[in-house]
N, C-alpha and C positions, 0 to 999 in steps of 0.2 A: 823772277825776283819775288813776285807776291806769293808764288806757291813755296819758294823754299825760305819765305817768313812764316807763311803759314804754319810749316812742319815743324821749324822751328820752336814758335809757341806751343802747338800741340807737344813737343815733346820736352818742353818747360813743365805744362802741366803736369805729363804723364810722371817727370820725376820726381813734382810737386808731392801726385798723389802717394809716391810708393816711399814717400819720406819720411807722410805722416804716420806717429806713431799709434793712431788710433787704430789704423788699418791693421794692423799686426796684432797676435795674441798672446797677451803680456807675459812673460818669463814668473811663473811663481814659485821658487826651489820651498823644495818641502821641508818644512820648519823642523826642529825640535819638538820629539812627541810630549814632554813636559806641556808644551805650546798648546797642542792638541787636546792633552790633558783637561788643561784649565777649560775649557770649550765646554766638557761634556760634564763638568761637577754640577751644574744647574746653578739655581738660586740660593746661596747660605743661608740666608732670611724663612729658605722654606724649610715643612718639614713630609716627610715619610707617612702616608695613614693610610697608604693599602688599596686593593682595588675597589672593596666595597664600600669604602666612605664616599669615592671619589662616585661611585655609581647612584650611589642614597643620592647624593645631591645634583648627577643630573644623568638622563636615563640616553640620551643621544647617540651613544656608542656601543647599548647593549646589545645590539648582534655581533659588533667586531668585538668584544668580550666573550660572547658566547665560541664565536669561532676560533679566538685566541686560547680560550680552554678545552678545546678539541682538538688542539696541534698537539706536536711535539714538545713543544717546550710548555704551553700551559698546563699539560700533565704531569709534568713532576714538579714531586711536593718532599719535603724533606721528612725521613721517614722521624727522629725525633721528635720536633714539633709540630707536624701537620702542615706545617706552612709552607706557600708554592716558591718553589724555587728561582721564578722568573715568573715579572708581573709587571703589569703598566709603568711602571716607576722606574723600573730595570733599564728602559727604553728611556724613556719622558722625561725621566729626572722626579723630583719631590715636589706632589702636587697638593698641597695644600694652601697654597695662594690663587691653585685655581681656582677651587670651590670654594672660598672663602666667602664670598658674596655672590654665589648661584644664585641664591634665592632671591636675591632685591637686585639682581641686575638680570636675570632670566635668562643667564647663560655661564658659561663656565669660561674666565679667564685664560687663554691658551695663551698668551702672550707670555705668561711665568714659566710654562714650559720650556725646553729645549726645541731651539726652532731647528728642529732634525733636517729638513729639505734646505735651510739655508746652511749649515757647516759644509766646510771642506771636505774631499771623500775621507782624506787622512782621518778626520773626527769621527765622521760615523762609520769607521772601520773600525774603530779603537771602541765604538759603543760594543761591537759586537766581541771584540776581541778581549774585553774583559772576563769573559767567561769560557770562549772560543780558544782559548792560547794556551790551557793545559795539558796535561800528558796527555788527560782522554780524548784530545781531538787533535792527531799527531798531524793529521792534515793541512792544519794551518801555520806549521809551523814554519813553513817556507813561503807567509804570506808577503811578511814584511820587503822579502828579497826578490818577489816577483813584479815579473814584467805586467801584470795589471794594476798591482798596488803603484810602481812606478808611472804609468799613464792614469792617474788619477781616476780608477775604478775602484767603486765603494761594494760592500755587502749589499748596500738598498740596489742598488742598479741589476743585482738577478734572485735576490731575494725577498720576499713578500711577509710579511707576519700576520697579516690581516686578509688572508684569503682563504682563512680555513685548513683544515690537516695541512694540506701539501703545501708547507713553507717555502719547498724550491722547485725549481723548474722541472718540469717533466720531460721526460726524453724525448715526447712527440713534441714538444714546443722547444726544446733545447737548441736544434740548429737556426729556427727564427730566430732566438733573442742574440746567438753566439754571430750572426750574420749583419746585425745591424750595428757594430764594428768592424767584421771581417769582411766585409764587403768582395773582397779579390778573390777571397775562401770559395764563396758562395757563387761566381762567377767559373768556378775549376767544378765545380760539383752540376754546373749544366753543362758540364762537357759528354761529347756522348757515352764516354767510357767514364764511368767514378763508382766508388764505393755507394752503398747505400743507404746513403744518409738523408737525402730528399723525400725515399722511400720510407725513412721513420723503422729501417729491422735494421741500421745503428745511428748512436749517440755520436757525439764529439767529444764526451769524456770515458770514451769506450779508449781512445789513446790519447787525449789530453787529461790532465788537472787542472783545472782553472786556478786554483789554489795556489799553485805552484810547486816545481818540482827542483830538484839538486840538475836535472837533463834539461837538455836543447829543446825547445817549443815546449814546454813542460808535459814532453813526452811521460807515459807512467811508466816505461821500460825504459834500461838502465843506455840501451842504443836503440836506433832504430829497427835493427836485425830482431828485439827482443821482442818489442812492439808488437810488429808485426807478425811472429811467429808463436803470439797468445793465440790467434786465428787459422794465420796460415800455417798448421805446425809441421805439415810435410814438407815443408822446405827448413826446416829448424837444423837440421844433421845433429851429430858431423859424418859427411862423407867421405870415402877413402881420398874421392878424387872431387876438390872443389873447385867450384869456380870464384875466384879473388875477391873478383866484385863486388860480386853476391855477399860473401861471406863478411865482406868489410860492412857494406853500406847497399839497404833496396832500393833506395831514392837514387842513388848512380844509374839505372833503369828505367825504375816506374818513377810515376807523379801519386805522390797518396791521396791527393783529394779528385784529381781528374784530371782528363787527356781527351785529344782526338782519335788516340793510337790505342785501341783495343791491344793488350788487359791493361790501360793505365800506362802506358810505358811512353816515355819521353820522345822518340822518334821511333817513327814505322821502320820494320825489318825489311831489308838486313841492313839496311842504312845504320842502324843501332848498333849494328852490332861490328860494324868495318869500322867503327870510330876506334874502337880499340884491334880489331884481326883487321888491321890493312893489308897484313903481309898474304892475306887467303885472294886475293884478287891475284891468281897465278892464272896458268896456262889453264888449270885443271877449271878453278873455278869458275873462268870467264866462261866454260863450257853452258853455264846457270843463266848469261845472256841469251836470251829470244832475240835473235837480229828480225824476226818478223818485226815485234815492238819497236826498233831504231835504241835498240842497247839498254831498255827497260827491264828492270829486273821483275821475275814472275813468279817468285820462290821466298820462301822465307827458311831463317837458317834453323829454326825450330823444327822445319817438317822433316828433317833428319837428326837433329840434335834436340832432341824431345826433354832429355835430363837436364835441359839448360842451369839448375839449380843448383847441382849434382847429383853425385850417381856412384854405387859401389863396382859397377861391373867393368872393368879394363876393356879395352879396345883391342884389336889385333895386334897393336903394337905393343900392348901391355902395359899400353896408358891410358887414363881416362879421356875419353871422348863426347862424354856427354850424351851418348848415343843409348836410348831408352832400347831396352830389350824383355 
């Protein structure tokens, strides 16, 4: 009786705890970019004076100045006026309530800035996106409709301005940063068979966009088949004689990030491959049983049907066999 009050109360608590709604992580639907908008106008009260006033009155930030005019963007200047295209302010917002009183407070007001690290990602995606959303940067034009802008991933979270030329991530760093979201990703790529991406001779947007694309996992190929045969293009065809599969979908097959099953492929041979030929487990085939083994298959269906991808060459039957010659 005392042990089934006991469980009782413990499982009072336990539904107590999972009622509370602090426990859970709060539903926030993404607003109206008007919404957004308003976020990143800055201060009205402020005004515009450029990077060199804001540095006359206090010197704190002249190496990330210096490195922000060695990037990409601190070098262009508009060829009319001389003036830089993109500058502190472009980011920060209008800072002349910073420095307003530098000199009798011995520091520069940041608080009149745009508190960038506290907005929503929506906000400081739309900082970048004001300049980023034009013809010339056709890339992003499937940002708003992507699967990362939908899980609340901003520009700041793989992009840097303050680190010198290289604004974005380097390919030798690219699969760190891309793994401390994809966790599962990075978990198929210690498999013993995977591409090589751990190795750093490839990227992750060698066949993704981060950006986002119009395809499935923001492939940059229009399918998978396309993808894939930037690289692998000897299997690209077309051949007289295909194989279905293949030609529809590689992932019916392989695993593209990693497998246990040397090259990538989803289950060991011929086990793979009787998922679909069940009908070859005949008189003929069972011949491919080692009964030394106890019915162990010792054969893979490749060491005969080498062209498993396709092949022009007809069979004896004057059909394709797949059979490499």
């Amino acid at each position: 009786m005392r042990s089934a009050t006991y469980c009782l109360l413990v499982s009072l608590l336990f539904i107590g705890a999972c009622t509370d709604s602090s426990s859970f992580r709060s539903d926030q639907p993404i607003r109206p970019i008007k919404e957004y908008e308003r976020l990143i106008v800055g201060r009205l009260d402020a005004n515009y004076i450029g990077d060199q006033a804001c540095l006359a009155k206090c010197h704190k930030h002249d190496q990330i100045y210096q490195d922000f005019q060695h990037s990409v963007h601190g070098e262009q200047v508009e060829s009319q006026t001389g003036l830089p295209l993109v500058n502190c302010e472009s980011c920060h917002g209008p800072g002349s309530l910073a420095v307003e009183h530098a000199e009798e407070k011995g520091r520069c007001e940041f608080e009149t800035l745009l508190p960038l690290k506290e907005l929503p990602p929506q906000a400081q995606t739309l900082i970048c996106l004001k300049c980023h959303s034009t013809a010339t940067v056709p890339t992003l034009h499937n940002w708003n409709g992507s699967v990362h802008a939908a899980n609340d991933v901003s520009c700041f979270d793989c992009h840097s301005l303050h680190q010198g030329p290289q604004q974005k991530v380097s390919r030798h760093e690219m699969a760190d940063l891309c793994f401390k979201c994809h966790q599962e990703i990075e978990s198929q790529f210690n498999q013993f068979s995977h591409h090589p991406v751990p190795e750093h001779k490839m990227a992750c947007a060698d066949c993704h966009d981060p950006h986002g694309t119009a395809n499935d996992k923001n492939l940059r190929g229009i399918t998978v088949k396309e993808t894939c045969t930037r690289c692998h293009m000897e299997y690209q065809g077309p051949f007289v004689y295909e194989h279905a599969d293949v030609t529809e979908n590689c992932t019916n097959c392989h695993t593209p990030h990693g497998s246990p099953n040397n090259p990538l492929l989803e289950t060991s041979q011929p086990f793979l491959c009787l998922q679909c030929h069940a009908g070859h487990l005949d008189s003929h085939h069972l011949s491919l049983v080692n009964s030394q083994f106890k019915g162990a298959f010792f054969t893979r269906c490749t060491d005969c049907h080498s062209s498993i991808h396709g092949t022009d060459v007809p069979s004896s039957k004057g059909q394709g066999s797949f059979i490499g010659r």
